[in-house]
N, C-alpha and C positions, 0 to 999 in steps of 0.2 A: 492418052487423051489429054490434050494440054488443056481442054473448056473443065477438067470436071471438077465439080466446088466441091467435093468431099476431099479431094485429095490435095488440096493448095491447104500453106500453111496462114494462117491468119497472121495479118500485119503486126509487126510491133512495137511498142509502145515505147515510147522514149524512156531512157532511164530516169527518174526523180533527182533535178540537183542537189547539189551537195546543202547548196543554202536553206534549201526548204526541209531536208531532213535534220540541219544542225538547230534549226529555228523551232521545230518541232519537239528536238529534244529537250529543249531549254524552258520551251513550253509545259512538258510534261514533268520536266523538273521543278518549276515553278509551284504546279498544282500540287505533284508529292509532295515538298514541302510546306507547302500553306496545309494541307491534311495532318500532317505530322504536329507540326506547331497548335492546329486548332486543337487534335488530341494532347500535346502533351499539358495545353493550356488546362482543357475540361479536367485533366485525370490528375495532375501533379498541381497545378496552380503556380504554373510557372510566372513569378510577379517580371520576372527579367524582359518581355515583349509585352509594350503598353497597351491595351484597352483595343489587342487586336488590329492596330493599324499595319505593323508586319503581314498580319496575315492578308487584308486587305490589298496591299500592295505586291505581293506573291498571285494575286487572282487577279487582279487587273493586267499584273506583267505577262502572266501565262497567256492571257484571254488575248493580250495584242500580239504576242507571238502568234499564236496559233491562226491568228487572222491574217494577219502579216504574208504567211506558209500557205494561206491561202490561197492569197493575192496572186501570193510569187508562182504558186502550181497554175493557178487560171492561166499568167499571164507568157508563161514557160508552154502548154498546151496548146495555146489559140495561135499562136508563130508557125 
């Protein structure tokens, strides 16, 4: 029976480009290290990173990647 909807495989899904998962990762590497840095700040007092602006700037660069990756997924999807 070619009508019958149990037996058809469901469509799929474009693979994820390479940009949006390199952007991603860069992102989650961003936030790893802005957590590591804020712990080694709390536990060691490490005076070597000023008054948290490193870490600052590790969450801001994540946060625009990861938006970025989004962008890119939207606009990679709706084509």
């Amino acid at each position: 029976m070619s009508n019958d909807s149990f037996r058809t495989t469901p469509p799929r899904k474009p693979p994820t480009p390479r940009l949006v998962l390199w952007a991603q990762s860069a992102a989650l590497f961003c936030f790893g290290a802005s957590i590591l840095l804020e712990f080694g700040q709390a536990q060691w007092h490490w005076p070597l990173f000023g008054r948290g602006w490193p870490i600052l700037g590790l969450d801001i660069a994540g946060a625009l990647l990861m938006a970025a990756s989004l962008v890119l997924l939207r606009t990679s999807r709706n084509r």
